[in-house]
N, C-alpha and C positions, 0 to 999 in steps of 0.2 A: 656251653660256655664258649663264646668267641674267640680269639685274639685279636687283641687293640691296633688297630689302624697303624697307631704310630711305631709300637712292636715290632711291627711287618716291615713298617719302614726304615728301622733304625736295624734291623738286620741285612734290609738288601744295602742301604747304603756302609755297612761295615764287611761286606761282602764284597760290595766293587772298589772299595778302597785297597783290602785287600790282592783283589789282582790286579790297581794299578799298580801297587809295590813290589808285586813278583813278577810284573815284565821285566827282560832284562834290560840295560843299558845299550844301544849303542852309537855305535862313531863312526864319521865316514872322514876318512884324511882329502882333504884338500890341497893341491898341490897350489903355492904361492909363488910369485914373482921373486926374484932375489932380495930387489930393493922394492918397497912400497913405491909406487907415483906421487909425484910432487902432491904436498899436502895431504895427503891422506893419511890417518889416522895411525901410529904404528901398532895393533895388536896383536899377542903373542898369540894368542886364540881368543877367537870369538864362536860361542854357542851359541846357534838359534833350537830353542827346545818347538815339539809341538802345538802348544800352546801359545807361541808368538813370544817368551820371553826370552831375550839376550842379554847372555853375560857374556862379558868381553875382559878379559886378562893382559895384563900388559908384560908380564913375567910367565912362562910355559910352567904349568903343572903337572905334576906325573899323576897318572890315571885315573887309578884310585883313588885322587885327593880329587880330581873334577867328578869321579864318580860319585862319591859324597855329596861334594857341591851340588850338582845335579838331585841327586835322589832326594838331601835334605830341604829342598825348597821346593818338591813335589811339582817340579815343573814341568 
């Protein structure tokens, strides 16, 4: 007796979902200008994750509430 195709499949992909959620988080600080340049945009933090998505905050978060952010939108 075999194991089903999909079986196999539904295990490795519960596997690498897996260890995308046990990578750890991290951050790299950016040093910014005092004032922004004329017209540009004011944000308190901006994320670009590896995936290309960017969240941008207009208000600074403490860590563990980006770090949420971050992790719960699997980005």
């Amino acid at each position: 007796m075999g194991l089903p195709l999909s079986t196999l499949q539904w295990w490795l992909a519960r596997a690498r979902r897996r260890a995308l959620s046990a990578r750890p988080v991290t951050f790299t600080e950016i040093p910014l200008p005092i004032a922004p340049p004329p017209g540009a945009p004011a944000w308190a933090v901006e994320i670009v994750t590896a995936t290309g998505v960017t969240v941008r905050l207009r208000e600074p978060l403490p860590p563990a509430a980006v770090r949420t952010l971050v992790r719960g939108g699997r980005c």
